[in-house]
N, C-alpha and C positions, 0 to 999 in steps of 0.2 A: 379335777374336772367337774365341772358344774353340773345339775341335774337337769339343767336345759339341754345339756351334750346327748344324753344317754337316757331319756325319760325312764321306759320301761326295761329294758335288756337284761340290769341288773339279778333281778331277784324274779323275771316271768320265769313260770311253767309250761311248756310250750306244749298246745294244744295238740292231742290224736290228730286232727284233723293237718295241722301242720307239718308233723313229723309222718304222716302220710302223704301226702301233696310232695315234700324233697328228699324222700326214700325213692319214691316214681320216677325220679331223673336218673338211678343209677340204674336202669331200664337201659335210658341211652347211653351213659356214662359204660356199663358194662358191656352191651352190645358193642360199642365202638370200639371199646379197646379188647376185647376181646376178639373178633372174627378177622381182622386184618392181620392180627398181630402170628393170629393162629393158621390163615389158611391164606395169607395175602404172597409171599414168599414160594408156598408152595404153589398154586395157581401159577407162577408167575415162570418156574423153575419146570413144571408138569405138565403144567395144563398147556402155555405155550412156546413150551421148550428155550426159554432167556437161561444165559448164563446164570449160575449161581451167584457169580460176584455180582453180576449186574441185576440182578435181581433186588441185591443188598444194598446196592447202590439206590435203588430207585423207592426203596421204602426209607432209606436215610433221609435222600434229598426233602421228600414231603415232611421229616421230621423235622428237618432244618429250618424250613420253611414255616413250623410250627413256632421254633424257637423264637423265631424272628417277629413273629407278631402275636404273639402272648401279651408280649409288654406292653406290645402299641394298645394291644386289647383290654386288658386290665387300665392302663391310663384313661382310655378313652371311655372305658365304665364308671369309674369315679366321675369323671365327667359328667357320663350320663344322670348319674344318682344325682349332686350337685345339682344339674339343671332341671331336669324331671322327676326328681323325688324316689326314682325308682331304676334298676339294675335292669326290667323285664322286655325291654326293644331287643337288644341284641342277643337275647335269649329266643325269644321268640325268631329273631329273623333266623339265628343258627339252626331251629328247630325246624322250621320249614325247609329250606335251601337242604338239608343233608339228604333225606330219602333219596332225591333226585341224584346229586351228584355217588350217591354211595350204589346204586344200583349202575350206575354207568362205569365205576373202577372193575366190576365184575361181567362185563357185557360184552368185551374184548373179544371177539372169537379167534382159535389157531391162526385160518385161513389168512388173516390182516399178515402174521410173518412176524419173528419177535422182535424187530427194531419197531415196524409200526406198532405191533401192538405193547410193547415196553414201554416207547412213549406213550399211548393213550392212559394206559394205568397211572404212568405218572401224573397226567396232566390231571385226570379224573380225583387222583387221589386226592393229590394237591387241593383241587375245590372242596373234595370232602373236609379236608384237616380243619381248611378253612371256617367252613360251615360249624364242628362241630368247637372249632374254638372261642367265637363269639356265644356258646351256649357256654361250653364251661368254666371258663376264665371267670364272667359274674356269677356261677353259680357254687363256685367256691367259697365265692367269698361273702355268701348269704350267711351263714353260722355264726358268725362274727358279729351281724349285724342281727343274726333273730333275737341272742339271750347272752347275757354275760356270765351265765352260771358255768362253773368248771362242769360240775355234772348233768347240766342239762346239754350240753357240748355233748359230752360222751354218750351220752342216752340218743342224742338226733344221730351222732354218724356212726351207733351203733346198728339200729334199725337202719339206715341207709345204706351200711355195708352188708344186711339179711338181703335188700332186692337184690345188692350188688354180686350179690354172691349166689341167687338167682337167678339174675340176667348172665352172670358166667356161663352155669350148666344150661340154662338156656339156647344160648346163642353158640358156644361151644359143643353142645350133645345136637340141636336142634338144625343149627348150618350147616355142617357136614351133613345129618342126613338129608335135609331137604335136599343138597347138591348130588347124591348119589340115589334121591328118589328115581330118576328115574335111567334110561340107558344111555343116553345124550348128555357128557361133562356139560358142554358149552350151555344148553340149556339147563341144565341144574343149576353152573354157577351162577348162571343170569333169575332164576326163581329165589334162591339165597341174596342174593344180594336185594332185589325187591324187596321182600318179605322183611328180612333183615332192618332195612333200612326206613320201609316205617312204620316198621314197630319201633326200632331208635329214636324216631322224628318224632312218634305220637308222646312217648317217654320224657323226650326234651319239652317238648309242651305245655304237659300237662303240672309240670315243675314250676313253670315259668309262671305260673300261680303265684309261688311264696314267694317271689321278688316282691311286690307288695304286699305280705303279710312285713316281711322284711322292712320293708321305708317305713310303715306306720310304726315302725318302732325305735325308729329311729328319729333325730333333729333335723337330716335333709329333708328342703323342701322345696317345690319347684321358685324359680326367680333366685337362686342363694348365686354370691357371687362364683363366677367362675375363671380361672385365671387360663389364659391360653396359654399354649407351650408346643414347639417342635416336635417330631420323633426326637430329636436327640434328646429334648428335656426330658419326654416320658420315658427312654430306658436310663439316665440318669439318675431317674427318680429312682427304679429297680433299685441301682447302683447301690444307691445309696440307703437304700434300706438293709441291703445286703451289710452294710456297710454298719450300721448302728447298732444292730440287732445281733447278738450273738445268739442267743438262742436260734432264731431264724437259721440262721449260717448251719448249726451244726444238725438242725431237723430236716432242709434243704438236702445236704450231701449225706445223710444217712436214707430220703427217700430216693434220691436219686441212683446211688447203689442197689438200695433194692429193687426200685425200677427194673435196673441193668438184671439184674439177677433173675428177678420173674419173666422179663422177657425174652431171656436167652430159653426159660423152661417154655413159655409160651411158644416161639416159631418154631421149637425141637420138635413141642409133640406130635404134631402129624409123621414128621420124619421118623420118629420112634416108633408110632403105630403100623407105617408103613412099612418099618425097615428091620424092627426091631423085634415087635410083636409079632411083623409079616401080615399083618392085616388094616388097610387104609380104614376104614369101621372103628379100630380099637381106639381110635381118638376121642369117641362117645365114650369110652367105660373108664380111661384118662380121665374125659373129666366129671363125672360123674365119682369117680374115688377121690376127686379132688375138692367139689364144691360140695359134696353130700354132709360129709366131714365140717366144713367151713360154715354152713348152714345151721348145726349142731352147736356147734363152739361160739359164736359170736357171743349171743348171749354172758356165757363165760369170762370172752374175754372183757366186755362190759364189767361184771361182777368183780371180777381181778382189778383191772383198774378202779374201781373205788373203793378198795379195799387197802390196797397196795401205792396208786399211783401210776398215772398212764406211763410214764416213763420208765419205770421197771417190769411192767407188764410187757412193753413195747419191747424191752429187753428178753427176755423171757420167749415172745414170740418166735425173735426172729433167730434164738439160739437153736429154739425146737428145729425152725425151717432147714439150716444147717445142716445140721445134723442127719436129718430127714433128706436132704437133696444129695450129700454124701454118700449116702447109703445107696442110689441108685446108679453108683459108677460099675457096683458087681456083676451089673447087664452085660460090663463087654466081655466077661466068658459065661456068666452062665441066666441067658434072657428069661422071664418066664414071668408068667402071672403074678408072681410076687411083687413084681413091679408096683402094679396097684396101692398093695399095705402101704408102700414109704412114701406113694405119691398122697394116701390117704393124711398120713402122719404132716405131709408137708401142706396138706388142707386145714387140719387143723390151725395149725402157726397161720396160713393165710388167712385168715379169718381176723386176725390183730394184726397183721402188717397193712390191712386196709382200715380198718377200724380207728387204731390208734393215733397214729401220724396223720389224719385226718383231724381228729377229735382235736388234735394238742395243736395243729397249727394256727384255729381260730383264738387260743392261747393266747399264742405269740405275737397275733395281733392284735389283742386287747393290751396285750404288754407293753407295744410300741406307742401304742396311742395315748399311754399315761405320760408321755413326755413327748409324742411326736406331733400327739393330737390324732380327732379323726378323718375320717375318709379316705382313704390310703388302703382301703383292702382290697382294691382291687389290683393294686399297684403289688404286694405281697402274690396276691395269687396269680397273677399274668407272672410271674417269676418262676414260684411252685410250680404252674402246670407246665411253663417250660420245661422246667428243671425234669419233670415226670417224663414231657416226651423225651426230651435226650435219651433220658435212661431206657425205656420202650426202646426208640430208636437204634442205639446202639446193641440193643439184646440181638434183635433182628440184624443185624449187620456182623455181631460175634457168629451167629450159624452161620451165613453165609461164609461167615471167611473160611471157617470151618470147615464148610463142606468141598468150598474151592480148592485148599491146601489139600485135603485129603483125599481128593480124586471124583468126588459126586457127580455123576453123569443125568445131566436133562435132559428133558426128555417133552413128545408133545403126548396132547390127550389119545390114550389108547393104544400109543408104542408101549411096549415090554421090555426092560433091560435088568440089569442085575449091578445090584452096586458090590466094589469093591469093597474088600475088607477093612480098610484102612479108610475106608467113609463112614461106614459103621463105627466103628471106634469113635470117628470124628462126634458122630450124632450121640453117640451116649453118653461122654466127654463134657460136649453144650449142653446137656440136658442135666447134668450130676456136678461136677467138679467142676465144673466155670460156676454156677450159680451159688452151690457152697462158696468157694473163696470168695465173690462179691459179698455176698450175705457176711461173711466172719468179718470182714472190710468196714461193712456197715455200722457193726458192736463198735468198736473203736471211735468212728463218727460221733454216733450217740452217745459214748461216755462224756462227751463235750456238753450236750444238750443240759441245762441246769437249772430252769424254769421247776418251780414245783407246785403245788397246789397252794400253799401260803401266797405264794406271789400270786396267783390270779386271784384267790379268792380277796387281798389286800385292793387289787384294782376294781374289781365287784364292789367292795365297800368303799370306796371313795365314788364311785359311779351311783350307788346310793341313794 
């Protein structure tokens, strides 16, 4: 690859000011997937008494719907690069457009009745997914394009997994209580979702900075030819990167289990705090044992990986989480405070399951592009971020089934009921030993993964 491909990427040191500027996007990045994934279900189940299946159903659909145009999105980013030099339109358009639609999925009142208002959430949601997918699809796939360093990689999404592990406890400790500030659900949810939503917006913004820090560092430049192509060509392309890439492949289906895995522990917790601990409140001290921990660690797992190798680190991680989410099945006879410690422990390992598998996919794109060539990263991460919703998606969708088989009764804002036994069970079940087994799932995955530091840092020195 010639040094007209790749002027500076190789061997920059990526300035504070850079690694500041796209740590501030996991502001939105964590907000988003954090409060829906957390409180979206419940609202829906609680606030205005929707079946639980259907409930599951209607955060799938919007996930599907995620799926679906990932790729168009990632294709039509390279696109964008290619023609304008730069990733930052459809960042910025996603960062505007969200506040709006994200404060409207929460603004639903009882009164509307849960067919109307089941649909509205959907509809509303849908826009949100929307919105926030045009931000994250190109901003995935910035690290690829800021530095070719294997450990400047891990240095940028190590600091970007500290906001993100921020905007967690944040938006996790912070949503719930804004929603329960005051004695009116409907209007709490509807103050949460505001709030919420641009402070996400301002986050995606302010990000959309290093899209051009990114081009200047790169050979695209506006006028460069641009080849047209179908939907069908641009998930094709997906295809087929899926398709040449083995590395890709086995990083792809080790995130996406873990996805599945974190977000089955994501939609429990409220159902935990609520059912388990007996206090709707205990979802703030959840995560607070969760991100407090992860906040501490990251750092570490930074230090590990270059020490060791992000892919044994990555291992390492996700055995601790295991082990850690295993341990929280003893809730179904005997519940208690204890809880905390192993939610704390499975903080820790959180901290390199975002970290890592971040850090190494900009890798796998430097590795494709020694033989594929470049521009194509947007086509790799409109894949990834799919591949992330499913897993989300389906987490949310494991509860629900969950609590439908098990007998969970919904309920609207301010009725009282009593859940049965065997729903509890259910809830501690999705919260312990569904996320263990995905996670243990995942090891296997990653034994495939076989990219190592030689090979990037080989593509680094031809880039040169």
């Amino acid at each position: 690859m010639s040094t007209e491909a790749r002027p500076e990427r190789a061997s920059v040191r990526l300035s504070p000011r850079t690694i500041v500027l796209y740590a501030i996007g996991s502001l939105g990045t964590g907000g988003y997937a954090t409060l829906p994934g957390l409180v979206l279900t419940y609202f829906l189940t609680d606030n205005l008494g929707v079946a639980a299946l259907a409930a599951g159903l209607i955060v799938t659909a919007a996930k599907i719907w995620d799926v679906l145009i990932d790729p168009l999105i990632g294709a039509a980013s390279d696109r964008q690069l290619a023609r304008t030099g730069s990733r930052r339109g459809f960042m910025v358009t996603g960062a505007l457009a969200l506040p709006l639609f994200f404060a409207l999925t929460f603004a639903v009142p009882p009164s509307w009745g849960p067919v109307t208002g089941a649909i509205s959430v959907l509809l509303a949601f849908l826009a949100t997914a929307t919105a926030f997918s045009l931000f994250q699809v190109p901003y995935v796939a910035l690290p690829a394009e800021l530095t070719g360093s294997y450990d400047e990689r891990t240095r940028l999404l190590g600091w970007r997994v500290v906001v993100l592990t921020a905007a967690i406890l944040l938006f996790g400790a912070g949503g719930p209580a804004l929603r329960n500030a005051g004695s009116d659900p409907v209007l709490g949810y509807l103050l949460m979702g505001i709030a919420s939503g641009l402070a996400i917006g301002i986050g995606m913004l302010i990000a959309a900075r290093t899209a051009d820090i990114a081009a200047r560092r790169t050979a695209h430049t506006s006028g460069a030819p641009i080849v047209s192509s179908t939907w069908r060509d641009q998930y094709m392309s997906g295809f087929r990167a899926l398709g040449r890439s083995q590395p890709f492949r086995a990083l792809l289906g080790t995130f996406v289990l873990q996805a599945l895995a974190t977000g089955t522990m994501l939609a429990g917790a409220q159902y935990v705090a609520t059912w388990v601990l007996r206090s709707e409140d205990a979802v703030t001290l959840v995560f607070v044992a969760l991100v407090g921990p992860a906040l501490l660690a990251t750092p570490a797992w930074t230090a590990l990986a270059r020490r060791t190798g992000k892919e044994r680190a990555f291992a390492i991680a996700s055995g601790l989480f295991t082990a850690a989410a295993a341990t929280l099945v003893i809730a179904v006879w005997t519940p208690g405070a204890w809880i905390y410690a192993s939610v704390a422990v499975a903080g820790i390992a959180y901290a390199g399951l975002q970290s890592l598998p971040m850090a190494m996919l900009p890798d796998v794109i430097s590795h494709d592009e020694r033989t594929s060539g470049p521009g194509q990263a947007g086509t790799f991460t409109g894949i990834w971020t799919a591949g992330e919703t499913v897993g989300f998606a389906l987490g949310a969708t494991a509860v629900s089934l969950t609590l439908a088989t098990t007998g969970y009764i919904s309920t609207v804002a301010g009725a009282t009921v009593e859940q049965p036994a065997a729903a509890i069970t259910g809830i501690v079940l999705s919260f312990s030993i569904l996320p263990a087994a995905l996670m243990a799932a995942s090891l296997l995955t990653l034994r495939r993964y076989r990219l190592r530091r030689e090979d990037i840092d080989a593509v680094a020195s031809l880039d040169a």
